[in-house]
C-alpha positions in Angstrom: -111.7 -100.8 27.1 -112.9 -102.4 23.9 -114.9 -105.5 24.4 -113.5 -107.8 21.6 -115.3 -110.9 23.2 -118.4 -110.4 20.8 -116.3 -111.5 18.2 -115.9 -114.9 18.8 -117.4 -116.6 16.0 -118.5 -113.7 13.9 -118.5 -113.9 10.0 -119.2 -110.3 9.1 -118.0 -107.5 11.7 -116.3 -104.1 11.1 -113.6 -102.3 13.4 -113.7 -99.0 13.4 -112.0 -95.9 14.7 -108.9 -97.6 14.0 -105.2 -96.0 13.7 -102.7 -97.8 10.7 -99.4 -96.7 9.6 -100.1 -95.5 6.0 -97.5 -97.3 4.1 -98.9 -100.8 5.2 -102.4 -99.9 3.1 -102.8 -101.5 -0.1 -106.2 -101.0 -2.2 -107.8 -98.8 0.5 -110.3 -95.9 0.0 -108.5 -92.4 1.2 -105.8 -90.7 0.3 -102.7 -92.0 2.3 -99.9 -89.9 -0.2 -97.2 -88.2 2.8 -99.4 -89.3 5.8 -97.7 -91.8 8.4 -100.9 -92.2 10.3 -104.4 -93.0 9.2 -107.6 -93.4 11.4 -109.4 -95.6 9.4 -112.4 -98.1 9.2 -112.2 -102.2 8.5 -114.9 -104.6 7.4 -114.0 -108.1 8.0 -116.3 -110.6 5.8 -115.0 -114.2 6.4 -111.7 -115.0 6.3 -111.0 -111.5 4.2 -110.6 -107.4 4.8 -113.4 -106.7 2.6 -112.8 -102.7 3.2 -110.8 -100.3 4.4 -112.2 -96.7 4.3 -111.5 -93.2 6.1 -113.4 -93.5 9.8 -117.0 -93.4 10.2 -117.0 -94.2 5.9 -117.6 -97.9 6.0 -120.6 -99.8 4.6 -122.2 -101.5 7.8 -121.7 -104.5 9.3 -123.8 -106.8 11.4 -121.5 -106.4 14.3 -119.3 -103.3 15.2 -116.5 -102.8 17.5 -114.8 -98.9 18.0 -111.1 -99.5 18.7 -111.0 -95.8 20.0 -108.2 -95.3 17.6 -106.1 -98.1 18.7 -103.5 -99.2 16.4 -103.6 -102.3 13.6 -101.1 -103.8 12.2 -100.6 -106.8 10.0 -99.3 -110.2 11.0 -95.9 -109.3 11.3 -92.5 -111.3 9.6 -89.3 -112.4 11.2 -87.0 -113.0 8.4 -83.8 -114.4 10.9 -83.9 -116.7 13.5 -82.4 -120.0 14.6 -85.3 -122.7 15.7 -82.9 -125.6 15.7 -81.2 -123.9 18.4 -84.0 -122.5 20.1 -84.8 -122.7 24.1 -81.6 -125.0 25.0 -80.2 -122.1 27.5 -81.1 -124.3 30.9 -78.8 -127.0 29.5 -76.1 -125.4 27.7 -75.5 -122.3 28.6 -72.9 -119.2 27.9 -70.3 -118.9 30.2 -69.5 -115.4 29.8 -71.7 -114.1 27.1 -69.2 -113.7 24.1 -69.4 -115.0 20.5 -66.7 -117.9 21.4 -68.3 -119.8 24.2 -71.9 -119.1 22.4 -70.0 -121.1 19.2 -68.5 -123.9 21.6 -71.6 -124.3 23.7 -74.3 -125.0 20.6 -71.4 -127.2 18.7 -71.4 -129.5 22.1 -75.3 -129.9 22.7 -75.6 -130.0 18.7 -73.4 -133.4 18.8 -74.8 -134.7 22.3 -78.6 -133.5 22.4 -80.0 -132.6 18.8 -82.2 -135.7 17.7 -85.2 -135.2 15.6 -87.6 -135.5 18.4 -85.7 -132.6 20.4 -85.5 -130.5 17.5 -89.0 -130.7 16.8 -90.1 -130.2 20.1 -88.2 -127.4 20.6 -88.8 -126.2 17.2 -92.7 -126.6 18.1 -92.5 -124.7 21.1 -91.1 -121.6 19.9 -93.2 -121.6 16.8 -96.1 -121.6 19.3 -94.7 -118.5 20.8 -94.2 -117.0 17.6 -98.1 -117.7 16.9 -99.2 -116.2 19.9 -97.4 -112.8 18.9 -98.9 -112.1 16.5 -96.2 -113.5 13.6 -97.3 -115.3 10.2 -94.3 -115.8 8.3 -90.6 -117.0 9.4 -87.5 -117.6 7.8 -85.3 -120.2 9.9 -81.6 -121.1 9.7 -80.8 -125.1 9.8 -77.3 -125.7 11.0 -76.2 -128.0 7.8 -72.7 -129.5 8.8 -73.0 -133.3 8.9 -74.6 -135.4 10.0 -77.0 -132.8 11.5 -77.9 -131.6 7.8 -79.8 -135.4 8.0 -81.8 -135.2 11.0 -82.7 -131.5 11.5 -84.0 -130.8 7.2 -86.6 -133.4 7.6 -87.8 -132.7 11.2 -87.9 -129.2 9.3 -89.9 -130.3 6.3 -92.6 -132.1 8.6 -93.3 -129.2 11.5 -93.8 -126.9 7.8 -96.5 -129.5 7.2 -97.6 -129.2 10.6 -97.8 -125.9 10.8 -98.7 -124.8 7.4 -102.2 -123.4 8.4 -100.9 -120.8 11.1 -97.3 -120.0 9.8 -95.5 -119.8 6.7 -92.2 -121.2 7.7 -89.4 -122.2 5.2 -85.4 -122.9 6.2 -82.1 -121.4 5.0 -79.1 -124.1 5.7 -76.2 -122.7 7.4 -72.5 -123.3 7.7 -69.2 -122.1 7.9 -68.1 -121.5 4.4 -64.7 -122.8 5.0 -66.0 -126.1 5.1 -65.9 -125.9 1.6 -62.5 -126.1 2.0 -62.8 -129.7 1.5 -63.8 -130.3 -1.6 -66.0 -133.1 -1.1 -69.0 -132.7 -2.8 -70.6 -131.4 0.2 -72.2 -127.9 -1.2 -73.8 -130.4 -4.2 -75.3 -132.0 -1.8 -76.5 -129.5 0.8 -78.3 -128.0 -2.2 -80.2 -130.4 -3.3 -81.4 -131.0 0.6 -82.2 -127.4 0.4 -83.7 -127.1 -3.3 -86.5 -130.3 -1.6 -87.3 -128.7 1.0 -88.5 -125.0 -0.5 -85.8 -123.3 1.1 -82.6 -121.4 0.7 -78.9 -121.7 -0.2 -76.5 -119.7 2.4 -73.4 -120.2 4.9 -71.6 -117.9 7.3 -69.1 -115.9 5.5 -65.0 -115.2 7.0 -62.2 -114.0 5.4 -60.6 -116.9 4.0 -58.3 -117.6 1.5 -60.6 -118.9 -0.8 -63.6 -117.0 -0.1 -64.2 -115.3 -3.6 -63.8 -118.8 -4.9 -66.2 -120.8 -3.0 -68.7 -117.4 -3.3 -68.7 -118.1 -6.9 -69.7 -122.2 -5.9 -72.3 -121.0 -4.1 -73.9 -118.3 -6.6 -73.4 -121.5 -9.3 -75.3 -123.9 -7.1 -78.4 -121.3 -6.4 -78.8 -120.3 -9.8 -79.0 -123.3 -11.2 -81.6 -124.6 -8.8 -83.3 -121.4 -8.6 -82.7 -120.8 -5.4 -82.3 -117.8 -3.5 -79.5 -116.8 -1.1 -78.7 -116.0 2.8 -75.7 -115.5 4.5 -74.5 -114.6 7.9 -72.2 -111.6 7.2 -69.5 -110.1 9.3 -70.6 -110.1 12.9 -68.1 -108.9 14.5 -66.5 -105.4 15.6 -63.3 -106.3 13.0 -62.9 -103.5 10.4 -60.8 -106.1 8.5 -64.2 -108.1 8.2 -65.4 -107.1 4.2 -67.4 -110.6 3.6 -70.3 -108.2 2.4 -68.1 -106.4 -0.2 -67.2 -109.7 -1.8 -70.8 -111.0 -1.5 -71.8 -108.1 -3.9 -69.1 -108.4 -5.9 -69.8 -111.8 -6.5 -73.5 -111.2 -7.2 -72.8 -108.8 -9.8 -70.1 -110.8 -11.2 -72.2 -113.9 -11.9 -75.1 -111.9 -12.4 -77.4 -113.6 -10.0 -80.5 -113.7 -10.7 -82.3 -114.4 -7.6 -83.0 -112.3 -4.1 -79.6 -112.0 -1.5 -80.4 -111.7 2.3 -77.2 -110.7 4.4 -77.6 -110.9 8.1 -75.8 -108.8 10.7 -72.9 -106.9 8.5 -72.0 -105.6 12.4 -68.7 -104.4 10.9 -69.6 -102.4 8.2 -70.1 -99.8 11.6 -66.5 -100.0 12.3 -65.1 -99.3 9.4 -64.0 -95.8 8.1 -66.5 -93.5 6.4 -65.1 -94.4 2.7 -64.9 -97.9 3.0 -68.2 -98.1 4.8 -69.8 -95.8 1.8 -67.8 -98.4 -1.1 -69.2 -101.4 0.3 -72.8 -99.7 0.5 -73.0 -98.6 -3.2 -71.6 -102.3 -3.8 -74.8 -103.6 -2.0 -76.9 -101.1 -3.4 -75.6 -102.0 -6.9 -76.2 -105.5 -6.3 -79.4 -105.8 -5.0 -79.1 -107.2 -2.0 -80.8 -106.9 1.1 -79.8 -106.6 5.1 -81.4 -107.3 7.7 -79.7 -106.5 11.3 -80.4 -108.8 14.2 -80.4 -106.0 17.3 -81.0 -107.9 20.5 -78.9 -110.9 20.1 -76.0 -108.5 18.7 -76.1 -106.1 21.4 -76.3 -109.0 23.8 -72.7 -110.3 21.7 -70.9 -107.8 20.4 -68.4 -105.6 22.2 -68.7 -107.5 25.5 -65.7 -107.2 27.7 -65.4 -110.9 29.1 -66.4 -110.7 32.9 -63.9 -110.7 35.3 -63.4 -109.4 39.0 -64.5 -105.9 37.2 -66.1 -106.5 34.2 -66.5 -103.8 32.0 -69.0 -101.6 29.9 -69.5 -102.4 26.4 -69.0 -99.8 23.9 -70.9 -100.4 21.1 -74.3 -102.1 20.1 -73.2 -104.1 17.6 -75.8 -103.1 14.8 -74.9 -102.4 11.4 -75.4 -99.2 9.6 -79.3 -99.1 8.9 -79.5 -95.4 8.0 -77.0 -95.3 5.9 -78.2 -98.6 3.9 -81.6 -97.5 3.7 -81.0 -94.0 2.1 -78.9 -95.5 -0.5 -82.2 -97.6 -1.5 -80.9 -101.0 0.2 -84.1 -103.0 1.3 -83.4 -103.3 5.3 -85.1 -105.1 8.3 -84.8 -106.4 11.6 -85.6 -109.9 12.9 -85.2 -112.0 16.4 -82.3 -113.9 15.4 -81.9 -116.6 18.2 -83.8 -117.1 21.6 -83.1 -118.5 25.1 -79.4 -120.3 23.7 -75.8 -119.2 24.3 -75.7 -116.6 21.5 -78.8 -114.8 23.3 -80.2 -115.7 26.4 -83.7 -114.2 26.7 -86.1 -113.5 23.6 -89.4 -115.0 22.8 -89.7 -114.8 18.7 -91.8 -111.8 19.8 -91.2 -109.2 16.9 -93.0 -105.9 18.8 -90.5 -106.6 21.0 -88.1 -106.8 18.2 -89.2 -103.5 16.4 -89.0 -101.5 20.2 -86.0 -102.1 21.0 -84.5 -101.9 17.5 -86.2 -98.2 17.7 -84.4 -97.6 21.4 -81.2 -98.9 19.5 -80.9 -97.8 16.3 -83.0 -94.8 16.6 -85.8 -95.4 14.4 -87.4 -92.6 15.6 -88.6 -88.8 15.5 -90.2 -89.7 13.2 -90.3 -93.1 12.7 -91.5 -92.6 9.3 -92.0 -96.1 7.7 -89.6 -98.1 9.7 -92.2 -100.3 10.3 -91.6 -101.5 7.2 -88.6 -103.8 8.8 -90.9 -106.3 10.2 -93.9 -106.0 7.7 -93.5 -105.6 4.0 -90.1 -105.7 3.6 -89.1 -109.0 4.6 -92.3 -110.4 3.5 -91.2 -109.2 -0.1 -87.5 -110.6 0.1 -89.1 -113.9 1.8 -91.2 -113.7 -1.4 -94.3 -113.9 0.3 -96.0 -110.7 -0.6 -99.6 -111.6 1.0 -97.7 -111.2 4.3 -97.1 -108.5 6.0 -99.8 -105.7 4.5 -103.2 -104.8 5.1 -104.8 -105.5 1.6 -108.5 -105.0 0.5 -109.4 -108.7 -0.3 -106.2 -109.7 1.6 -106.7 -112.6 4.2 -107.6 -110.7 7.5 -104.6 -111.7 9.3 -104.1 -108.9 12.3 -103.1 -107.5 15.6 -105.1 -104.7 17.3 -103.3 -102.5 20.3 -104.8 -100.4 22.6 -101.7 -98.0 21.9 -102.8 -95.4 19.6 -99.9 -94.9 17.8 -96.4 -96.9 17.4 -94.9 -94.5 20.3 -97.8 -96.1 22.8 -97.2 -99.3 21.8 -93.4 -99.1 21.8 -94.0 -97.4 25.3 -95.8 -100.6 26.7 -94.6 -103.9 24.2 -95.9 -106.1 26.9 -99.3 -104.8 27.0 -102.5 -106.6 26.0 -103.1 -107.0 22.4 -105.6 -108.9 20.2 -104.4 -111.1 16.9 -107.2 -112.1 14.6 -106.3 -115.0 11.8 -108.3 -115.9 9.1 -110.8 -113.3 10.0 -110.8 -114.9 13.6 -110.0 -113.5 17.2 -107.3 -116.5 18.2 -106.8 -117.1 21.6 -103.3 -115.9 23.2 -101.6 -118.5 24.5 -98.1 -118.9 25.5 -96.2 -122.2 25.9 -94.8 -123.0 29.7 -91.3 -123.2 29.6 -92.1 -126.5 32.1 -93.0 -128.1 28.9 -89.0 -128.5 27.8 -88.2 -129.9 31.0 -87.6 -133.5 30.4 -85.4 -132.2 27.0 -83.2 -130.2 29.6 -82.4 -132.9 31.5 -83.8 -131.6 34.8 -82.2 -128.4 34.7 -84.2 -125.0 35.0 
């Protein structure tokens, strides 16, 4: 077993005999063109990957540890999830696990629990867990409908400030888009909340009446704050559902300039083979991205509601990733929520995330550069392109298996694993859930 405790507190040390997935090298020295694969050496100087050459190449280092070919990969990215909502499962649960009573059960301990200091503790505590994966950079929805748009943005704002050292963390607000509806000045405002706080514009998309109308608001608002966009698209089995189709006709009629990040698209799977291929080039055409949340959806989507012989479900609920991917659509996969009614387990940790997307969506045989859905991808859309890589003179940001390969490590997600920061070997430690008892209000 590879003794990593020498580490502690070493400048200058080099890994060697290491195994890294080819397309997440940038500036190394070997020839990565067609491998997946590469057993390579890393020299650490400082805070910084000051080489990266083919194994048993590197310049010498005054400490040396042989990983015996176990795998590396970069700090990794979750580009969805909910940290407002986080952990709030022991007092508001979901009574029978569908999209409905999730809705109901977060509206009712929004209005009666969510104060700043319980939205930063919980915030806190699963931003700890995050850390102790392994992840550097998150994108987190805020649920915007007043008054909680005046409470939870400025808890946000301050645990960035807190945590600006360990994890890059900005916020996208989110809402229904029918409350636009009203008319009131409300999407003005949200804006501006969003355009001070370094985050995003977005809202969760239906087929309204208005929709195409209050799209084109939206777009207006972004551009001329320069913001960029997220929305929470379609999830739901419903072939009628074609949100995304409008989204990218709306961003190619107003020309948006800035990046587009649609989450879940779950019925763009159940729609026919024409349709589903139309709203593709649509997408395609207008630059947008996806990223597919496959835990939470599989845990809410086609769920028979229990009964005295509850049934099967019979279908995962993921959109079509393949089939986005091969007509050039950026694509990823993220945590979405965790331990609250829309998914009841999770711990923002996104090697789980990428396994069971792999057991789900079949990222596999080979699995080629999927890992690209945790790693550079959403880094790039998050615009955060330090993130995500390992880059010759690159902060030394990392997580070292004993897998060999992504198959070992896919095989065994819970197994130990080592994440360095800042050039450092950080110690692993997971938050008690005991801590969130008082916020539960006894329950466990």
């Amino acid at each position: 077993m590879t003794d990593f405790a020498a580490l502690t507190g070493a400048a200058s040390y080099l890994l060697t005999n290491a195994t890294v997935p080819a397309v997440l090298l940038e500036g190394a020295e070997l020839e990565t063109a067609g491998a997946d694969l590469v057993k390579v050496d890393m020299r650490i100087d400082g805070k910084s990957i000051a080489q990266i050459a083919p194994a048993g190449t590197a310049a010498p280092a005054p400490l040396t540890v042989d990983l015996d070919g176990g795998l590396i990969l970069p700090t990794l990215v979750d580009c969805h999830t909910h940290l407002d909502k986080g952990h709030i499962w022991p007092r508001r649960s979901n009574a029978d696990g569908t999209f409905e009573s999730a809705l109901k059960s977060v509206g009712e301990d929004r209005i009666a629990n969510w104060t700043a200091e319980d939205v930063r503790a919980r915030m806190d505590f699963a931003l700890r867990c995050a850390y102790a994966h392994g992840t550097s950079l998150i994108r987190t929805h805020i649920d915007s409908l007043p008054p909680q748009d005046e409470i939870s943005w400025p808890v946000l704002r301050e645990v960035m400030q807190d945590w600006s050292d360990r994890i890059s963390l900005h916020g996208a607000c989110l809402f229904g888009i029918d409350r636009l509806d009203a008319d009131d000045g409300f999407l003005e405002t949200i804006a501006d909340r969003v355009k001070e706080a370094g985050g995003v514009l977005g809202a969760v998309t239906y087929m309204i009446a208005r929709l195409d109308e209050h799209l084109d608001a939206i777009f207006k608002a972004a551009e001329t704050r320069g913001l960029d966009l997220d929305f929470h698209v379609d999830e739901t089995s419903d072939p009628q559902a074609r949100t995304l189709a409008h989204i990218a006709e709306a961003a190619l009629r107003n020309g948006f300039s800035g990046k587009i990040l649609c989450g879940h698209c779950c019925s763009l799977a159940c729609q026919d083979d024409d349709e589903a291929k139309r709203t593709i080039d649509l997408v395609a055409r207008a630059g947008i991205a996806v990223v597919s949340l496959p835990m939470c959806n599989m845990y809410l989507q086609g769920r028979i509601t229990p009964g005295p012989t509850p049934g099967t479900p019979r279908w995962r609920g993921i959109t079509l990733l393949h089939e986005l991917k091969q007509a050039g659509v950026p694509v990823m996969v993220a945590s979405d929520n965790t331990r609250d009614p829309f998914y009841a387990y999770g711990d923002l940790d996104l090697v789980e995330v990428f396994t069971q997307a792999n057991r789900i969506a079949h990222f596999d045989h080979p699995t080629s550069d999927w890992i690209r859905t945790v790693t550079t991808t959403p880094a790039d859309i998050l615009r955060h392109p330090e993130h995500g890589r390992l880059r010759v003179g690159g902060t030394a940001d990392f997580i070292t298996f004993g897998g060999r390969d992504l198959f070992e490590v896919m095989a065994r997600p819970g197994a130990p694993r080592e994440v360095f920061r800042y050039g450092k070997r950080m110690e692993r430690v997971l938050p008690d859930y005991r801590e969130l008892d008082a916020l539960m209000g006894g329950a466990s």
